[in-house]
C-alpha positions as CSV (number, residue, x, y, z in Angstrom):
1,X,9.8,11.8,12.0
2,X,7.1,10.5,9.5
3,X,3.5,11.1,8.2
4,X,1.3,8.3,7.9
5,X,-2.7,7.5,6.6
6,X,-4.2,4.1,8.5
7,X,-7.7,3.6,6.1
8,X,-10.0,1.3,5.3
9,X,-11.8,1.0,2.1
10,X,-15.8,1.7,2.5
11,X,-16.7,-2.1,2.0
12,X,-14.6,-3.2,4.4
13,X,-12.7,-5.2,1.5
14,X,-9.2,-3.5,2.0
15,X,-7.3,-1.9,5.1
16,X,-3.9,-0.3,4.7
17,X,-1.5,1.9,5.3
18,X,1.2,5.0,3.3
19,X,3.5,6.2,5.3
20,X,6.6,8.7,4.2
21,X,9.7,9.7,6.0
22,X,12.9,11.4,6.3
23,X,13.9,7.9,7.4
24,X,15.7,4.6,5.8
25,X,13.1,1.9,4.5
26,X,10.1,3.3,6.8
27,X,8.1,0.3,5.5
28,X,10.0,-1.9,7.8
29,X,9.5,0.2,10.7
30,X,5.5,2.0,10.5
31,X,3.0,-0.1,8.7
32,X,1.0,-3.3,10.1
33,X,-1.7,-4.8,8.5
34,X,-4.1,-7.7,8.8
35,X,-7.0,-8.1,6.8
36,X,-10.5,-9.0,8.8
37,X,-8.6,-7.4,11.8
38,X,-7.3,-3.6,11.0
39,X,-3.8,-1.4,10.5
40,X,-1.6,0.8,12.4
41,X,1.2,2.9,11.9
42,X,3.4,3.6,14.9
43,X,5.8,6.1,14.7
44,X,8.2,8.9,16.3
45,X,10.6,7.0,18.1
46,X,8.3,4.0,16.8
47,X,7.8,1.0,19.2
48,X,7.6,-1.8,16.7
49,X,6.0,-4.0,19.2
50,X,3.2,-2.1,18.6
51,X,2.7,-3.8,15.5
52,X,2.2,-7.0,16.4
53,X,0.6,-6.4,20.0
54,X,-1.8,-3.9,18.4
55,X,-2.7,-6.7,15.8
56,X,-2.7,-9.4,18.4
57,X,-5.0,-6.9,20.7
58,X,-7.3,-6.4,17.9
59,X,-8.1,-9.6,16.7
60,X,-8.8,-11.0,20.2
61,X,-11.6,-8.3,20.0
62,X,-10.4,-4.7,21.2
63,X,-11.5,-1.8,19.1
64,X,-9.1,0.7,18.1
65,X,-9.4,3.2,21.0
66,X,-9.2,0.0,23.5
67,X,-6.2,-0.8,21.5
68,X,-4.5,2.3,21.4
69,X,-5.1,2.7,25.5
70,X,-3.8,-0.7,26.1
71,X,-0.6,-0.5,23.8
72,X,0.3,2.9,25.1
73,X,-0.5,2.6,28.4
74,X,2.1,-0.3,28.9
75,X,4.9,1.5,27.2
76,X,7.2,3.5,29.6
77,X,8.3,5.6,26.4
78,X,4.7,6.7,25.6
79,X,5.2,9.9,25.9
80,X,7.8,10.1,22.3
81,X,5.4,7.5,20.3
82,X,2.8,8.6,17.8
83,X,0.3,5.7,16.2
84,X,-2.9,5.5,14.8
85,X,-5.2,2.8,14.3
86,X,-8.4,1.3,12.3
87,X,-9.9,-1.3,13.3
88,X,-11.9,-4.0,10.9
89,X,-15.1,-1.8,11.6
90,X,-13.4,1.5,10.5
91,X,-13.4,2.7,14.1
92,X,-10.4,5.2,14.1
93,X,-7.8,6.8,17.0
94,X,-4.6,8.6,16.0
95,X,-2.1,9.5,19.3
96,X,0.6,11.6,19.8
97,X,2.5,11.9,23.2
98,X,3.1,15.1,24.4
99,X,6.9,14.3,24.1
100,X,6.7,13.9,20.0
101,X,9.2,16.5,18.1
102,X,7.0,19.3,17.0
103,X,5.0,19.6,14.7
104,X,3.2,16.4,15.6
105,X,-0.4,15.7,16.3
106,X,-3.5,13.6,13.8
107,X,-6.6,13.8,12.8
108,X,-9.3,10.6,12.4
109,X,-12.7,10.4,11.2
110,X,-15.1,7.3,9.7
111,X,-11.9,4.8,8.2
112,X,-9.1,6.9,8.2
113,X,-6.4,8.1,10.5
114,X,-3.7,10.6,9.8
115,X,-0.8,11.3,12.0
116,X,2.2,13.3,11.9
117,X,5.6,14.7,13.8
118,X,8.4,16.7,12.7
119,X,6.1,18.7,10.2
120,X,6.3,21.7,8.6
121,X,2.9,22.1,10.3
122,X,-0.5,21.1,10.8
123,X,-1.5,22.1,7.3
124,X,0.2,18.8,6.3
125,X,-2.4,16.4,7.8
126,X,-5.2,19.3,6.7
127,X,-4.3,18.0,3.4
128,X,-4.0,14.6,3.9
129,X,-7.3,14.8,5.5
130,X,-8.9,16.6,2.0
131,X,-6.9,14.4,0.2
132,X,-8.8,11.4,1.0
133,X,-11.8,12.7,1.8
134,X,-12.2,13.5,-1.8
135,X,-10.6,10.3,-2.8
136,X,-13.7,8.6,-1.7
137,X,-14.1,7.2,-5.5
138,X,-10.9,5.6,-5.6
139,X,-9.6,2.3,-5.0
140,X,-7.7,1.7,-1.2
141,X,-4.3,1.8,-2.9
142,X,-4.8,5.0,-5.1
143,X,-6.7,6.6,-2.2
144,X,-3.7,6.5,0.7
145,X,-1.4,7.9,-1.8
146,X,-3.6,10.4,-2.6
147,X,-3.6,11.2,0.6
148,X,0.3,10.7,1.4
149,X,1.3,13.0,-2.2
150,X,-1.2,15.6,-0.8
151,X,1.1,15.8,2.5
152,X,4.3,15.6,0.8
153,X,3.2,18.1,-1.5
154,X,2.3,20.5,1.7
155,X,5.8,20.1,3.1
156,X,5.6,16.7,5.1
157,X,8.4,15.9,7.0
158,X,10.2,19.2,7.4
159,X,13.6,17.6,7.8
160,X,13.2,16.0,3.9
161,X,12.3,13.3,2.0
162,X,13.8,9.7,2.1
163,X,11.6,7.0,2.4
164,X,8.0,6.0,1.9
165,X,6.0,3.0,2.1
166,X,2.4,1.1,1.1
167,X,0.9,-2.1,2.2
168,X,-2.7,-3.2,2.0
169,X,-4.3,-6.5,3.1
170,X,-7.3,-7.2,1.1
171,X,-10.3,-10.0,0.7
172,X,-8.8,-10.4,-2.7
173,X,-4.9,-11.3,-1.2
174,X,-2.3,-11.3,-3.5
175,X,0.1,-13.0,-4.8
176,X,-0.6,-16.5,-3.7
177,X,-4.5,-17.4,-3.0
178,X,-5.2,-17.3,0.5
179,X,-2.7,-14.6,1.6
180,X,-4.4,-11.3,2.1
181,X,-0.7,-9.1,1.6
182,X,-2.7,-7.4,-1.6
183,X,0.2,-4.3,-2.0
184,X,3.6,-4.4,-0.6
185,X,5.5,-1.5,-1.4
186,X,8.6,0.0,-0.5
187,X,10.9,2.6,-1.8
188,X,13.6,2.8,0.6
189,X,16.4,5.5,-0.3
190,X,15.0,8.1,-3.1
191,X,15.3,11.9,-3.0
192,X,11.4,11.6,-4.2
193,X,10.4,8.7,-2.8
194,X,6.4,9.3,-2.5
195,X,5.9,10.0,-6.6
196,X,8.3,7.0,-7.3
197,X,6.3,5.3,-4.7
198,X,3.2,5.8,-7.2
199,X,5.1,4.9,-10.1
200,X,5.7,1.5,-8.3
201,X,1.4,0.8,-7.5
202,X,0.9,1.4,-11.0
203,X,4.0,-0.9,-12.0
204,X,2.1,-3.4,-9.4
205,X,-0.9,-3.2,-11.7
206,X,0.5,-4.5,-14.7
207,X,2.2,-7.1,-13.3
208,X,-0.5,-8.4,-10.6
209,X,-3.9,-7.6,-11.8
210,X,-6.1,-10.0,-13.2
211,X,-7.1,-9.8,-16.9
212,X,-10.6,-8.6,-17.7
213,X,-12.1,-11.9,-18.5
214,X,-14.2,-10.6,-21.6
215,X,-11.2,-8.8,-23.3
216,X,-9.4,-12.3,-23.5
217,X,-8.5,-13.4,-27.2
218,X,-8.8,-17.1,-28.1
219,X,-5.4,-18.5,-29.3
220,X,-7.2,-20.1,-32.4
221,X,-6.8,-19.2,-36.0
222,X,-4.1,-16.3,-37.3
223,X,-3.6,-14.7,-34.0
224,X,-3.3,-18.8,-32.5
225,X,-0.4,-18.8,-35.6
226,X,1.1,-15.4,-34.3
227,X,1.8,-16.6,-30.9
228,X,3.2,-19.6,-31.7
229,X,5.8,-17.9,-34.1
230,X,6.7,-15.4,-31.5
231,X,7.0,-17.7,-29.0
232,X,9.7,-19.7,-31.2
233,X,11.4,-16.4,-32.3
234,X,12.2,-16.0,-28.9
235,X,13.0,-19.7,-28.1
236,X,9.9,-20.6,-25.7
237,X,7.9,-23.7,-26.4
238,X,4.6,-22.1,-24.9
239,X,2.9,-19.3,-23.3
240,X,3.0,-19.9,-20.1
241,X,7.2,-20.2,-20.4
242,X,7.6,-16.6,-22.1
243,X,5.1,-14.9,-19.3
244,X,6.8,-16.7,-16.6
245,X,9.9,-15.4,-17.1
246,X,8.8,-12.3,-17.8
247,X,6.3,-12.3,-15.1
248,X,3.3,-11.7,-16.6
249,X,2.1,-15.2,-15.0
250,X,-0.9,-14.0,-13.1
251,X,-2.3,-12.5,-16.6
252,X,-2.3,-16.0,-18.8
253,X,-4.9,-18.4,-19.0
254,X,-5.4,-21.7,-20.9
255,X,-6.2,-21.3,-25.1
256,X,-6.1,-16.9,-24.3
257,X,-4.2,-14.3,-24.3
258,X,-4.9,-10.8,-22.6
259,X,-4.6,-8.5,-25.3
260,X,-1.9,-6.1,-23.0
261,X,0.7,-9.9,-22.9
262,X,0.3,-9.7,-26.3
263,X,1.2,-6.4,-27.1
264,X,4.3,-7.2,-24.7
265,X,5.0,-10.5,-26.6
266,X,4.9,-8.1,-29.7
267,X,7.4,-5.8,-28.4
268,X,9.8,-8.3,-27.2
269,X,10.0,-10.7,-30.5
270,X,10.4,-7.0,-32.2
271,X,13.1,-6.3,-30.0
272,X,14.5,-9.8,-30.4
């Protein structure tokens, strides 16, 4: 009932997983991720257990086909599940029982596994499979939706669209430092839920990326003078007040400004 792309990035910095569905909220249902250990995506009549055995199997040590044998072999219902796994050394399986809804099947290769049931047909993880093949340039994030828009775009789930889904555990965590949830994002009920889906990562961007460090301008002088004044305008005492309430926190640093919260500060005192 979904079509899903496990990868990992080429540096072994970032492992994820986009999924998309004629299915409510399939991010609470496919994706598991752990960085320094893989992702999986379990699917068609999902057993979410997989997710946390097929973590638990590969960080004691398992690769992913060991993984994928022990999780299925264990499950009476192994004949309707689907799921596909990388491991932390790119090492990839995708597996479809023979009891799937048709179209179903997968394809895997170096750091990527695609999978997919209740398809159009297989053309759908044929593009998928282009899709982030070419993608090779991009970052983890941009890459699996590449790959997820190139099988919507081919038809994906031929029942419709309703859900879709994208988490990625990185090296460089996210919100908090020492967590490695880097991208958790979920659009739940949408008649178009894989473009919104992109519209969301790049939403993620300006909210959660770090500042280039060398485009910072020093609060000093005029532009020191600016701030203050449309910082009062808008009744906060400082900074880091205004950009925690508008959540720009992650982009301020002591005595400097990224230049993209000041055009923001600009627009709201305008506003104001």
């Amino acid at each position: 009932m979904t079509f899903s792309v496990v990868g990992r990035s080429p540096d072994g910095r970032g492992t994820g997983v986009a999924v998309a569905s004629k299915f409510l909220a399939v991010g609470s249902a496919v994706p598991a991720a752990r960085h320094g250990v893989g992702a999986l995506a379990t699917q068609s009549y999902a057993n979410t257990l997989y997710k946390r055995d097929g973590l638990a199997l590969l960080q004691q040590g398992h690769d992913a086909a060991a993984t994928v044998q022990t999780l299925v072999q264990a499950d009476e219902g192994r004949a309707t599940r689907q799921v596909g796994v990388v491991d932390a050394h790119g090492r990839a399986v995708s597996w479809t029982g023979d009891a799937c809804h048709a179209w179903a099947g997968g394809v895997t290769g170096e750091g990527y596994a695609i999978q997919g049931n209740i398809l159009v047909g297989p053309q759908v993880v044929e593009a998928m499979e282009t899709a982030w093949l070419d993608g090779s340039s991009l970052p983890l994030p941009e890459r699996l939706l590449a790959s997820l828009g190139a099988g919507d775009r081919t038809g994906g789930d031929r029942r419709g669209r309703q859900s879709a889904a994208l988490l990625v555990v990185a090296d460089s965590g996210g919100y908090t430092e020492g967590d490695d949830l880097a991208y958790d994002l979920r659009v739940d009920d949408h008649a178009d839920p894989v473009p919104e889906l992109v519209r969301l990562l790049a939403l993620h961007h300006v909210y959660f990326d770090a500042p280039e460090e060398g485009a910072m301008l020093a609060l000093e002088g005029d532009l020191g003078a600016e701030v203050a004044g449309l910082l009062a305008a808008l009744g906060h005492p400082d900074l880091d007040s205004w950009a925690g309430v508008e959540n720009y926190e992650l982009r301020v640093r002591a005595d400097r400004i990224d230049p993209f919260v000041l055009d923001r500060l600009r627009e709201a005192a305008a506003r104001a």
